[in-house]
C-alpha positions, 0 to 999 in steps of 0.5 A, a space after each residue: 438892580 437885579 430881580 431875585 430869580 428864586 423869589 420871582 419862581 416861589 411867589 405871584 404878585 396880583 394885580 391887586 398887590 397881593 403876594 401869594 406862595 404855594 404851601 409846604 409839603 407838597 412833593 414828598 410824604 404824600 401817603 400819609 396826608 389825607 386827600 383833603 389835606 392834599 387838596 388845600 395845600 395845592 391853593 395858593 395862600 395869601 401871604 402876611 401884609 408885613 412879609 409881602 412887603 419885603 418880598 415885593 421889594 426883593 422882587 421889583 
């Protein structure tokens, strides 16, 4: 089966199993958000257990 090349691009899988995904609202309309706001969005985020399931099996 073919892996989903624009999943595997958006999400990281850990080694530990962990689905991770960059947040929104990063490229654009970056003037008005705050400094700190800027900071936290560029982290990755864990991902819900229920969601990553279903990525993980799109992916694999």
């Amino acid at each position: 089966m073919k892996t989903r090349k624009s999943l595997k691009k958006r999400f990281k899988i850990t080694k530990t199993g962990k689905v991770l995904r960059k947040p929104a609202g990063q490229n654009h309309f970056r003037g008005k958000k705050s400094g700190k706001r800027i900071r936290k969005i560029r982290k990755w985020k864990e991902m819900p257990k229920p969601l990553a399931k279903k990525i993980k099996k799109l992916i694999a």
